[in-house]
PDB file of N, CA, C and O in Angstrom:
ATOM      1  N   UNK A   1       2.959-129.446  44.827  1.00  0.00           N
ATOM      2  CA  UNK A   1       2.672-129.459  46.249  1.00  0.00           C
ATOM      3  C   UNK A   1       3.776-130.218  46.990  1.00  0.00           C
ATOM      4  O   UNK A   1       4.475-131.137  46.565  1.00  0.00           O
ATOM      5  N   UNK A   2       3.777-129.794  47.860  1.00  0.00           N
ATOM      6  CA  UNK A   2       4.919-130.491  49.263  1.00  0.00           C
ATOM      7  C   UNK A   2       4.055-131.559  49.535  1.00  0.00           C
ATOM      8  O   UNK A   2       2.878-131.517  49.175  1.00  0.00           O
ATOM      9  N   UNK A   3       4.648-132.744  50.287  1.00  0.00           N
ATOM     10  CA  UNK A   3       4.176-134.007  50.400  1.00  0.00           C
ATOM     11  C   UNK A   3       3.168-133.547  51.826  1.00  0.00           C
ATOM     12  O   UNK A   3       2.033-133.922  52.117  1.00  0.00           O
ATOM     13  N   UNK A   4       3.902-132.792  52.392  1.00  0.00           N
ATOM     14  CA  UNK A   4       3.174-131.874  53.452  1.00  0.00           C
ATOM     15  C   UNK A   4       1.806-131.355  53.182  1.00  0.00           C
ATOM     16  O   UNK A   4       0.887-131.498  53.988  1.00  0.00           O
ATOM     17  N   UNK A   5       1.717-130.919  52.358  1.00  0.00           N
ATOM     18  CA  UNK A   5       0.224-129.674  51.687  1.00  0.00           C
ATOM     19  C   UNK A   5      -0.709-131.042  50.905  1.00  0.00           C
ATOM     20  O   UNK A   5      -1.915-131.052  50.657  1.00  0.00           O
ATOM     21  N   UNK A   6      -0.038-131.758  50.731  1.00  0.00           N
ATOM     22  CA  UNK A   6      -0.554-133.049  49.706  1.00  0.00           C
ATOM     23  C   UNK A   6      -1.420-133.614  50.832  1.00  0.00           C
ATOM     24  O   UNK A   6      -2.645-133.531  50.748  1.00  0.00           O
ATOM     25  N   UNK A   7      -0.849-134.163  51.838  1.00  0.00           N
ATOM     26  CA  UNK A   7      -1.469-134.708  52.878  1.00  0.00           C
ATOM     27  C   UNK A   7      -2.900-134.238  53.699  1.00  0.00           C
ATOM     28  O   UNK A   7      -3.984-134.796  53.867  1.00  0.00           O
ATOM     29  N   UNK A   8      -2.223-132.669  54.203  1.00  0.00           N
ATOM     30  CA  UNK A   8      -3.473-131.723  54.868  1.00  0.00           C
ATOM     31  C   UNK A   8      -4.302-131.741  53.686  1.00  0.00           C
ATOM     32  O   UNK A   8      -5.246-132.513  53.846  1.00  0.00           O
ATOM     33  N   UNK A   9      -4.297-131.064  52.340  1.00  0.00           N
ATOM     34  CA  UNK A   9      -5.316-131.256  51.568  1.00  0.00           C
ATOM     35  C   UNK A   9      -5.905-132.345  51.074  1.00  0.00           C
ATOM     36  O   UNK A   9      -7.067-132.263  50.678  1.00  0.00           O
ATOM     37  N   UNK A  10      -5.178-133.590  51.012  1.00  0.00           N
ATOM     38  CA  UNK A  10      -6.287-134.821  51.324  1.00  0.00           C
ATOM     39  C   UNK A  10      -7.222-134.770  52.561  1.00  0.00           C
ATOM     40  O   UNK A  10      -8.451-134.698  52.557  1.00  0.00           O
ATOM     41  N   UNK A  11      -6.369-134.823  53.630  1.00  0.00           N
ATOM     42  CA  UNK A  11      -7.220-134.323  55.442  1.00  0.00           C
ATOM     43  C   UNK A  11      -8.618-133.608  55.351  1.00  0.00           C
ATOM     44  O   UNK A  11      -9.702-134.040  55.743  1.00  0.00           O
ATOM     45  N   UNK A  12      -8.188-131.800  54.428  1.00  0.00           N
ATOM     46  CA  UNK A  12      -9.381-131.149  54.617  1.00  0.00           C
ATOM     47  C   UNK A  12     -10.550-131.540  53.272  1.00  0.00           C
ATOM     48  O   UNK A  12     -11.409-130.686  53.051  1.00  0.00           O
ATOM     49  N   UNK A  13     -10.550-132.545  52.597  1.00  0.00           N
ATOM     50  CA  UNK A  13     -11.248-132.797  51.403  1.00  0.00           C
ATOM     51  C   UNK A  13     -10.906-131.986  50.460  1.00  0.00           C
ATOM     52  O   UNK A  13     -11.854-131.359  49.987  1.00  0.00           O
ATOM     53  N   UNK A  14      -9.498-131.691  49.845  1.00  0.00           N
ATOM     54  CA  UNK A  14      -9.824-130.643  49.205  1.00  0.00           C
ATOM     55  C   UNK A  14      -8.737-131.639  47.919  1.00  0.00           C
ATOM     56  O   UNK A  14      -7.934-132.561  48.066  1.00  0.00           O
ATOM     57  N   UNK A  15      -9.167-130.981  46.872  1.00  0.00           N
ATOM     58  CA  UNK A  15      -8.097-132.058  45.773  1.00  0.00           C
ATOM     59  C   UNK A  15      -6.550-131.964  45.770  1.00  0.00           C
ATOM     60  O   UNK A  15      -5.947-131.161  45.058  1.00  0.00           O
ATOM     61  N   UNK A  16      -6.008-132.750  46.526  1.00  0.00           N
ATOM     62  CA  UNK A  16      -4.533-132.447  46.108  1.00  0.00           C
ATOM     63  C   UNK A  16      -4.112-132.682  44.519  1.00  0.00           C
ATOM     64  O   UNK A  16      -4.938-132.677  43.606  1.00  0.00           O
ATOM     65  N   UNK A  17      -2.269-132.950  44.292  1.00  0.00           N
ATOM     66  CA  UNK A  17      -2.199-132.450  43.003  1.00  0.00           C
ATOM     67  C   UNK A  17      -2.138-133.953  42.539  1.00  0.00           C
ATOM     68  O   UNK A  17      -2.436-134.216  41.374  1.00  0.00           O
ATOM     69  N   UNK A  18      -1.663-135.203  43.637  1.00  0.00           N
ATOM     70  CA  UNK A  18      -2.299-136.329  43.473  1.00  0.00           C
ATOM     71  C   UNK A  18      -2.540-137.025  44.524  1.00  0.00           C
ATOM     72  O   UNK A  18      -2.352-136.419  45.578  1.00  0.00           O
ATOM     73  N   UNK A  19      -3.049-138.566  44.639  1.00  0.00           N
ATOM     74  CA  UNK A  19      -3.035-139.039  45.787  1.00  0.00           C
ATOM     75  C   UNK A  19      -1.591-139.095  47.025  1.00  0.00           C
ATOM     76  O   UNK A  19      -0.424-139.272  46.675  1.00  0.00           O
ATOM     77  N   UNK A  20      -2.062-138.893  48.520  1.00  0.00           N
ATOM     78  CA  UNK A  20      -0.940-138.537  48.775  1.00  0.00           C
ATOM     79  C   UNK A  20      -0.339-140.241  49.222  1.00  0.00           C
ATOM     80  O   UNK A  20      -1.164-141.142  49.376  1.00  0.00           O
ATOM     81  N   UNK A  21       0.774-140.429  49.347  1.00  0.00           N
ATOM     82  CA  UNK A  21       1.324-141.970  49.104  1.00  0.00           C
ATOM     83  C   UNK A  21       1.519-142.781  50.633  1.00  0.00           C
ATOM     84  O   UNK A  21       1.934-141.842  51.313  1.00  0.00           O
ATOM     85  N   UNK A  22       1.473-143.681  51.333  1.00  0.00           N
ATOM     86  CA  UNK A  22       1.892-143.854  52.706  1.00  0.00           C
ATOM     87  C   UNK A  22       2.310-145.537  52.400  1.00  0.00           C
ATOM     88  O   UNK A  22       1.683-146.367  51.742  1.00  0.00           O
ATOM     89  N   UNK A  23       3.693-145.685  53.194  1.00  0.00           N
ATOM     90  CA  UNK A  23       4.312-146.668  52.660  1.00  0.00           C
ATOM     91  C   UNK A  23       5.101-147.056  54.402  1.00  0.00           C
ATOM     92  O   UNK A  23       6.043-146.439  54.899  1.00  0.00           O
ATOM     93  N   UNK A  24       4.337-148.263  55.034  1.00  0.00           N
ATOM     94  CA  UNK A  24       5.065-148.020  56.423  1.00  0.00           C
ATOM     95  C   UNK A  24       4.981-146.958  57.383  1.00  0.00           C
ATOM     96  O   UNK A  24       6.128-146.588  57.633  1.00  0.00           O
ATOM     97  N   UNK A  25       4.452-146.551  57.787  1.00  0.00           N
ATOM     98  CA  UNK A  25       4.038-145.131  58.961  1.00  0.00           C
ATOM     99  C   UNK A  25       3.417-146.102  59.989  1.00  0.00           C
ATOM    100  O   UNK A  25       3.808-145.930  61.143  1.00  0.00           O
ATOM    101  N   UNK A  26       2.309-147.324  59.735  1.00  0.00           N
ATOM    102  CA  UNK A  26       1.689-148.142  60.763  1.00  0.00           C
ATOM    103  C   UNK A  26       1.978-149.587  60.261  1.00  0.00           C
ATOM    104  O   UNK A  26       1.878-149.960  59.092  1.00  0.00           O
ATOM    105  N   UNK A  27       2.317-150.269  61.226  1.00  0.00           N
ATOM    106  CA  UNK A  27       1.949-152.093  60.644  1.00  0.00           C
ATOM    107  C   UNK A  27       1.198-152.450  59.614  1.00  0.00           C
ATOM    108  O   UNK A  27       1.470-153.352  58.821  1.00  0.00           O
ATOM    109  N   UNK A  28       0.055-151.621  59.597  1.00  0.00           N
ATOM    110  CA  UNK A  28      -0.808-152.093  58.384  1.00  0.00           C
ATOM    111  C   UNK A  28      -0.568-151.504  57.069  1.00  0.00           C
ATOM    112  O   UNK A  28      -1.165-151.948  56.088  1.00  0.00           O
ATOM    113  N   UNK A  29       0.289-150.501  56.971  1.00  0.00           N
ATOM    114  CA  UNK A  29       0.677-149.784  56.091  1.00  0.00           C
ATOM    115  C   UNK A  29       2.152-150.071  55.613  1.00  0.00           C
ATOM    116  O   UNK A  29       2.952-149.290  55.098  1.00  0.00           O
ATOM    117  N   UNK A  30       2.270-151.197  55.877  1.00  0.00           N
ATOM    118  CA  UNK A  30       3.794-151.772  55.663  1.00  0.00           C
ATOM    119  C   UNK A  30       3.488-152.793  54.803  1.00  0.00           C
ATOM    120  O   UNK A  30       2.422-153.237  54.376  1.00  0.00           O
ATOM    121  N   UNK A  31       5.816-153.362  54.464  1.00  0.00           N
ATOM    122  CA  UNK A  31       5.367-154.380  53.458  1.00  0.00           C
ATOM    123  C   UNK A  31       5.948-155.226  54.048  1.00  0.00           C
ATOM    124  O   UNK A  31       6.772-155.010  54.937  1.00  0.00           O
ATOM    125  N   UNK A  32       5.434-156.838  53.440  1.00  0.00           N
ATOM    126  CA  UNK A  32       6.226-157.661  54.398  1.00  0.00           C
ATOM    127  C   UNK A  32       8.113-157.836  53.874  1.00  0.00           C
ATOM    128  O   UNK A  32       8.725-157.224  52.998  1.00  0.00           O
ATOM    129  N   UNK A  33       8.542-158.804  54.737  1.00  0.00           N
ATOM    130  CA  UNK A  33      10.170-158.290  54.391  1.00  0.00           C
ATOM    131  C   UNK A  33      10.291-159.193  53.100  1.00  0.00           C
ATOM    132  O   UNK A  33      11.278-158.886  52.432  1.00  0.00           O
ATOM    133  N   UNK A  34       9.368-160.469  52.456  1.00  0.00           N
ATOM    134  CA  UNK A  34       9.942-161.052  51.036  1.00  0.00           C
ATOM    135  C   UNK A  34       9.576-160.018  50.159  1.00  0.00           C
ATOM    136  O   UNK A  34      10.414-159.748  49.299  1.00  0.00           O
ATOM    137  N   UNK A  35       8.749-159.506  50.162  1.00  0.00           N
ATOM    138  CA  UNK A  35       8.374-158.206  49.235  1.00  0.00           C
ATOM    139  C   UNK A  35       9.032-157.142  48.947  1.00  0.00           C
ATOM    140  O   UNK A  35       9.295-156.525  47.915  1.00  0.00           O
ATOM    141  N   UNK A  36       9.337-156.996  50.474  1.00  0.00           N
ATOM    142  CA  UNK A  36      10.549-155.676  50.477  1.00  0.00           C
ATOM    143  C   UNK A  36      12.215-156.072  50.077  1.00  0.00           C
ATOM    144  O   UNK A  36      12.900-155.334  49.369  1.00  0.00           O
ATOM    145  N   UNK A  37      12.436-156.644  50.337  1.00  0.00           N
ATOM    146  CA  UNK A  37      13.438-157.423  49.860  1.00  0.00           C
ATOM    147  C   UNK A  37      13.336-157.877  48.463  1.00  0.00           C
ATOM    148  O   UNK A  37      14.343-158.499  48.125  1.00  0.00           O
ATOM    149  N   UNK A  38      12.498-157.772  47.601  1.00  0.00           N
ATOM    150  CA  UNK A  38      12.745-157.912  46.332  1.00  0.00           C
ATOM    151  C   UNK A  38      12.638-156.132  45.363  1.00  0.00           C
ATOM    152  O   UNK A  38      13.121-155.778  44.288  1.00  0.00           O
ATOM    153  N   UNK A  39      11.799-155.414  46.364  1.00  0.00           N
ATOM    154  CA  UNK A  39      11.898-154.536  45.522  1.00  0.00           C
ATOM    155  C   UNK A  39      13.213-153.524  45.959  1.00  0.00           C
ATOM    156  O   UNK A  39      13.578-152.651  45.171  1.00  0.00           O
ATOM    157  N   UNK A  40      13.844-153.702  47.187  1.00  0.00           N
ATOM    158  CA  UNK A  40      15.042-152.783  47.504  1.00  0.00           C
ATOM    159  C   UNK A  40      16.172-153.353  46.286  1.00  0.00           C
ATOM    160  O   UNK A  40      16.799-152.516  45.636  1.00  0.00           O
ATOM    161  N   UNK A  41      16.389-154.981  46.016  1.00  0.00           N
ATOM    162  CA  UNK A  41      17.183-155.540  44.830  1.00  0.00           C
ATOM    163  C   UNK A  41      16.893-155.195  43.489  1.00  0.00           C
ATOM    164  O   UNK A  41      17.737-155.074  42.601  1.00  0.00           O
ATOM    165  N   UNK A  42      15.562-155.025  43.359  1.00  0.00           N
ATOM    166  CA  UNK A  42      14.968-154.612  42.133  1.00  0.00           C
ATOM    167  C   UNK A  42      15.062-152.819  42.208  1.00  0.00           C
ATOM    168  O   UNK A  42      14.727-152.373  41.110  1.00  0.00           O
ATOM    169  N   UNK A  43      15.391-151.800  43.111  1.00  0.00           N
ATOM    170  CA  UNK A  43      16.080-150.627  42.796  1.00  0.00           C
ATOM    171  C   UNK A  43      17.169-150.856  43.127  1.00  0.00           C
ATOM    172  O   UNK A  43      17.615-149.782  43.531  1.00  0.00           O
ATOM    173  N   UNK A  44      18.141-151.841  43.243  1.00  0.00           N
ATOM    174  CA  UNK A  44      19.553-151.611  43.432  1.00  0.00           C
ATOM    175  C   UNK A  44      20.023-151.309  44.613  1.00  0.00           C
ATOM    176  O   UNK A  44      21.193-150.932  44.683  1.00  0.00           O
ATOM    177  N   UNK A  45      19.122-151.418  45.948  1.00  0.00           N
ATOM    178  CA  UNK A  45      19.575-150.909  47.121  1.00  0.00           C
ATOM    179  C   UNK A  45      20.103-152.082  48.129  1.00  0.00           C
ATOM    180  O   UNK A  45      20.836-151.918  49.104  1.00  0.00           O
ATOM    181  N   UNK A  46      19.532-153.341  47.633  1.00  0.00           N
ATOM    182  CA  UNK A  46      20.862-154.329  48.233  1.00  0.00           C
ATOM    183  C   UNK A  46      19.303-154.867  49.229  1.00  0.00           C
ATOM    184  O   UNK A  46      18.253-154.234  49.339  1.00  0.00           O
ATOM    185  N   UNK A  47      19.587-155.954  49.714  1.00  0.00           N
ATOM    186  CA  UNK A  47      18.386-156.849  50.128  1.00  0.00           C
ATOM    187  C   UNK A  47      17.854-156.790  51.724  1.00  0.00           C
ATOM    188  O   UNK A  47      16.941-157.544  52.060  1.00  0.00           O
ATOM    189  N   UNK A  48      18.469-155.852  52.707  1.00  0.00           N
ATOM    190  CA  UNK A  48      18.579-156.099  54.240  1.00  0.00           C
ATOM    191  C   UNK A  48      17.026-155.083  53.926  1.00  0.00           C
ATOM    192  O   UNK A  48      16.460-154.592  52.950  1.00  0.00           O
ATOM    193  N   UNK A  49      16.754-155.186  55.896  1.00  0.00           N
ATOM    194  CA  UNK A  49      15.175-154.636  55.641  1.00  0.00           C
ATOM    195  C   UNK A  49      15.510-154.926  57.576  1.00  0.00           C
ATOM    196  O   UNK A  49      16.055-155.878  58.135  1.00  0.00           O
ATOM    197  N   UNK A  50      14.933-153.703  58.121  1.00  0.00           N
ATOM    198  CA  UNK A  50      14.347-154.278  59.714  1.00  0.00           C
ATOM    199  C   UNK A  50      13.245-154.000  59.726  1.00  0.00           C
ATOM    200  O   UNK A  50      12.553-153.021  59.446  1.00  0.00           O
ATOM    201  N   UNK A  51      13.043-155.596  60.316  1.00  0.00           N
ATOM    202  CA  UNK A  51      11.889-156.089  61.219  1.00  0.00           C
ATOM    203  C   UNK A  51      11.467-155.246  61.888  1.00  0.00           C
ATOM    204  O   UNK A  51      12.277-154.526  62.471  1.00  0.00           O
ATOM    205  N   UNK A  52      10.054-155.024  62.051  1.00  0.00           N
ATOM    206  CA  UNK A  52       9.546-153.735  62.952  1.00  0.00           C
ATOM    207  C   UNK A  52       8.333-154.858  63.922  1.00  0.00           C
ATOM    208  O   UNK A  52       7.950-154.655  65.075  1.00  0.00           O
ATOM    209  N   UNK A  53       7.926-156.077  62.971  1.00  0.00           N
ATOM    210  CA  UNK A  53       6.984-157.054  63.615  1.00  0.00           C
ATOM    211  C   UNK A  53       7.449-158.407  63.230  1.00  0.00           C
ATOM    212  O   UNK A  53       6.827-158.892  62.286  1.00  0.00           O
ATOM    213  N   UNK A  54       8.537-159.240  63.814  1.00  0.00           N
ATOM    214  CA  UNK A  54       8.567-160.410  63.497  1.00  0.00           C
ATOM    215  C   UNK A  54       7.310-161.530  63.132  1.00  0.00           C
ATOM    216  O   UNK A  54       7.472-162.324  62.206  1.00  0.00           O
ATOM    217  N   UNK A  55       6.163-161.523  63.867  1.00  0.00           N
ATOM    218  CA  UNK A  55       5.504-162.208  63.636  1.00  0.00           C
ATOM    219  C   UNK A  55       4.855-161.924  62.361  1.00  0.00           C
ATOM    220  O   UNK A  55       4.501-162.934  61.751  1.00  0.00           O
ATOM    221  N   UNK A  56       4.668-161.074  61.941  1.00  0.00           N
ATOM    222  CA  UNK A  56       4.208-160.719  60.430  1.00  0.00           C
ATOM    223  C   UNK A  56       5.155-160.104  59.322  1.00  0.00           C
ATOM    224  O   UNK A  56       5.005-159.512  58.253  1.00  0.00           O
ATOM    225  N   UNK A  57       6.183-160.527  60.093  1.00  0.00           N
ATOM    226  CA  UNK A  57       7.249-160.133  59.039  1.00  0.00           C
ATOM    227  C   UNK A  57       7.086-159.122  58.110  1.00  0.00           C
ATOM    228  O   UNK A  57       7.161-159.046  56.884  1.00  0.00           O
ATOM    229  N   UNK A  58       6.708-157.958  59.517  1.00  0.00           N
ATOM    230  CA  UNK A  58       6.712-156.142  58.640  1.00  0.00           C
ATOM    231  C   UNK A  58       7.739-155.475  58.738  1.00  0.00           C
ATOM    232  O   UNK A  58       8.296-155.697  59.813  1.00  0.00           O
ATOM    233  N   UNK A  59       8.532-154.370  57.781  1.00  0.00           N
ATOM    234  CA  UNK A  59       9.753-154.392  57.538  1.00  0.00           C
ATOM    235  C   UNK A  59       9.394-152.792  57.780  1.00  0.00           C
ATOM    236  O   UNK A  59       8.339-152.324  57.351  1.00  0.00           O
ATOM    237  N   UNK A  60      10.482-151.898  58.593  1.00  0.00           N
ATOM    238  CA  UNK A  60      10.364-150.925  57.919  1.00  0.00           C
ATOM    239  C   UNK A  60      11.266-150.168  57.214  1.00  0.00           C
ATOM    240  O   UNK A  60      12.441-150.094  57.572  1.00  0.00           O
ATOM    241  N   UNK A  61      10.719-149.439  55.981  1.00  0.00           N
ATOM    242  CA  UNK A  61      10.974-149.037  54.792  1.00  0.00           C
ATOM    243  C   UNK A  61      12.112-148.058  54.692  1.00  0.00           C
ATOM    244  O   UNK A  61      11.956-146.889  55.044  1.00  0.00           O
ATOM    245  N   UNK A  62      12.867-148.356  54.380  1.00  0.00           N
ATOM    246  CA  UNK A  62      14.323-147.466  54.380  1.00  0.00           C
ATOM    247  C   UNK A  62      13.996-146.095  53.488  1.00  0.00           C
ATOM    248  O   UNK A  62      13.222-146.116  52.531  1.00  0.00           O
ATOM    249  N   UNK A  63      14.699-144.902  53.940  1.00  0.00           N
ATOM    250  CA  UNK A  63      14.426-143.754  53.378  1.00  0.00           C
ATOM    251  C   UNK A  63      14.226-143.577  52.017  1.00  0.00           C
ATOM    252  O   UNK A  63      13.198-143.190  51.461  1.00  0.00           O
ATOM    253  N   UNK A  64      15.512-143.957  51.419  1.00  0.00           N
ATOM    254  CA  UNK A  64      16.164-144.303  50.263  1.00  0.00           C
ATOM    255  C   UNK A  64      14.856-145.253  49.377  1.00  0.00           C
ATOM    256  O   UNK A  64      14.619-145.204  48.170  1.00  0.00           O
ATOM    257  N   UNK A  65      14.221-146.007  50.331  1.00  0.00           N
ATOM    258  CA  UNK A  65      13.060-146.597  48.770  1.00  0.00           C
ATOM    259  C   UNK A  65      12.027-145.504  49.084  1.00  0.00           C
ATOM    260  O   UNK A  65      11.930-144.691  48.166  1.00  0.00           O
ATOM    261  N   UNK A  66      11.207-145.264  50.169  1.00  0.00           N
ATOM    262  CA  UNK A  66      10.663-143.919  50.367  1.00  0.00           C
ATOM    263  C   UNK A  66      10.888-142.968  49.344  1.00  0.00           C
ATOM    264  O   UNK A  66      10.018-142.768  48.498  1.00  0.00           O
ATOM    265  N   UNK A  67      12.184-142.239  49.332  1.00  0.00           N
ATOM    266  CA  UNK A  67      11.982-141.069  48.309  1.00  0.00           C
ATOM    267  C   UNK A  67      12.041-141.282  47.115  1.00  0.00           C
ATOM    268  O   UNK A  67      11.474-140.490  46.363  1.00  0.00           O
ATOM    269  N   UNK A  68      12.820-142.538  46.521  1.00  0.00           N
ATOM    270  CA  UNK A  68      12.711-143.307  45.252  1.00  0.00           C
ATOM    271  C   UNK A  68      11.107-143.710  44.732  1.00  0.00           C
ATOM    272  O   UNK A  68      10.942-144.128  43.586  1.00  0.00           O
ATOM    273  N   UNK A  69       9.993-143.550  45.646  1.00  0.00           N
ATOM    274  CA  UNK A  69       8.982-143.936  45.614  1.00  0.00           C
ATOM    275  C   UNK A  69       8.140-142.924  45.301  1.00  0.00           C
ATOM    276  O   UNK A  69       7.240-143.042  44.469  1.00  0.00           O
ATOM    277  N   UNK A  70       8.453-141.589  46.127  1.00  0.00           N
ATOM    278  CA  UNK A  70       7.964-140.530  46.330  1.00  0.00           C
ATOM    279  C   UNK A  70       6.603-140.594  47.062  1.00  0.00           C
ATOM    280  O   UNK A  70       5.455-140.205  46.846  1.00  0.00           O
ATOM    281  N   UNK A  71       7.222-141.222  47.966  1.00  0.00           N
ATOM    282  CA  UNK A  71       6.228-141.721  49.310  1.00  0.00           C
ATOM    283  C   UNK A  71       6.265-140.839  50.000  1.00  0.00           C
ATOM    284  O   UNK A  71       7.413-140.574  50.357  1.00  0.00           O
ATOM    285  N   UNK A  72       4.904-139.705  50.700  1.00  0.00           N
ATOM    286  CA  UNK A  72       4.791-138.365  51.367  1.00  0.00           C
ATOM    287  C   UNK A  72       4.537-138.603  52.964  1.00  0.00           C
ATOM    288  O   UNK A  72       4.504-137.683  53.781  1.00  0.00           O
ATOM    289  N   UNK A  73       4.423-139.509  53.169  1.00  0.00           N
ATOM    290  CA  UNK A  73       4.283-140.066  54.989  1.00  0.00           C
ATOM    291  C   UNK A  73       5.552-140.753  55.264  1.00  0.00           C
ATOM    292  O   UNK A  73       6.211-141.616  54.684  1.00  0.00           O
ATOM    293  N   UNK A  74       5.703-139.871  56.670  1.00  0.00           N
ATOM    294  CA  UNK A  74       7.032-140.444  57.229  1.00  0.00           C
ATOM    295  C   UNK A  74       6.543-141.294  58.367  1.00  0.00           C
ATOM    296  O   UNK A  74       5.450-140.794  58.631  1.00  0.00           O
ATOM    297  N   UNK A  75       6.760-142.411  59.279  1.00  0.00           N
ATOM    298  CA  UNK A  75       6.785-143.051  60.583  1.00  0.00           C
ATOM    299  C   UNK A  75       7.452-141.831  61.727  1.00  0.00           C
ATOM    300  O   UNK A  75       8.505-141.206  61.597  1.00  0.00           O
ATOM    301  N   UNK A  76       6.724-141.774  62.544  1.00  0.00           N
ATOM    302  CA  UNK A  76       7.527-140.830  63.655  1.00  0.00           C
ATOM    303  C   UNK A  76       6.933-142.126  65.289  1.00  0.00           C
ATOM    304  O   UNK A  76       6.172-143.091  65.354  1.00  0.00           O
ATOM    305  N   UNK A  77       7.708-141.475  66.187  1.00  0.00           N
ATOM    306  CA  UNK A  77       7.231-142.209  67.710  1.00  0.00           C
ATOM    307  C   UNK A  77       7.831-140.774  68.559  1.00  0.00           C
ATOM    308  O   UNK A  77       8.861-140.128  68.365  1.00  0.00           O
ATOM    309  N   UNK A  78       6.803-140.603  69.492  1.00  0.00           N
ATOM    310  CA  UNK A  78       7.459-139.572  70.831  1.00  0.00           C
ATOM    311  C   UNK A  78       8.264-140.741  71.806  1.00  0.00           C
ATOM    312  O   UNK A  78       8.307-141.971  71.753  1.00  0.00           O
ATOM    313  N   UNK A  79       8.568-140.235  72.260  1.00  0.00           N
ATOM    314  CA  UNK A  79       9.293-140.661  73.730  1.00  0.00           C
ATOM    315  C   UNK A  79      10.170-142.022  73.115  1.00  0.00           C
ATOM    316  O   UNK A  79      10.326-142.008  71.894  1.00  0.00           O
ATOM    317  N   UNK A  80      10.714-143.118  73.820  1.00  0.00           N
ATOM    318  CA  UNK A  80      11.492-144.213  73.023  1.00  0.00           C
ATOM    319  C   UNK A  80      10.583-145.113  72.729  1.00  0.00           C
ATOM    320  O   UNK A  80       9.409-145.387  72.975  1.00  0.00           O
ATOM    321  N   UNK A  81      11.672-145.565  72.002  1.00  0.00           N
ATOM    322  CA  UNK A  81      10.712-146.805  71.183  1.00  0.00           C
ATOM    323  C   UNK A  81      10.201-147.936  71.808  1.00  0.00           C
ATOM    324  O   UNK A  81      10.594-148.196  72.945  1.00  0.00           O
ATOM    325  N   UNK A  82       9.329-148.707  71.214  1.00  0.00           N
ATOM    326  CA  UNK A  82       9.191-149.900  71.825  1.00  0.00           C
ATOM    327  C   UNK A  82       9.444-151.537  72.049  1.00  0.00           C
ATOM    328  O   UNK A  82       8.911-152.121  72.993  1.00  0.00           O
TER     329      UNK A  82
END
């Protein structure tokens, strides 16, 4: 399944082929940046991370650990950011 079809068929109750993965898409679905910062060093991707919430020091997740993860939710925003 596409991370796409993975998702809607979690949505409509129906069994995908596994759980579908979400890693950063919302604040609460994020990691903080000491965490993230150990596992971008621990795949070799080097230690930087942006801040998306200073006060809770939520990071968001660079593509590169995303697909290394095989994480199926992307973060999107309409109009500019905030």
């Amino acid at each position: 399944m596409t991370p796409r079809e993975r998702v809607v068929a979690a949505l409509e109750h129906r069994a995908p082929d596994r759980v579908p993965m979400d890693l950063g898409t919302a604040r609460f679905t994020g990691m903080v940046a000491g965490a993230y910062e150990k596992l971008r060093a621990h795949l070799g991707f080097g230690t930087e991370g942006t801040l998306v919430d200073r006060m809770q020091q939520v990071v968001q997740p660079d593509e590169r650990v995303l697909e290394h993860l095989g994480v199926d939710a992307r973060a999107f925003s309409q109009g500019t950011p905030d």
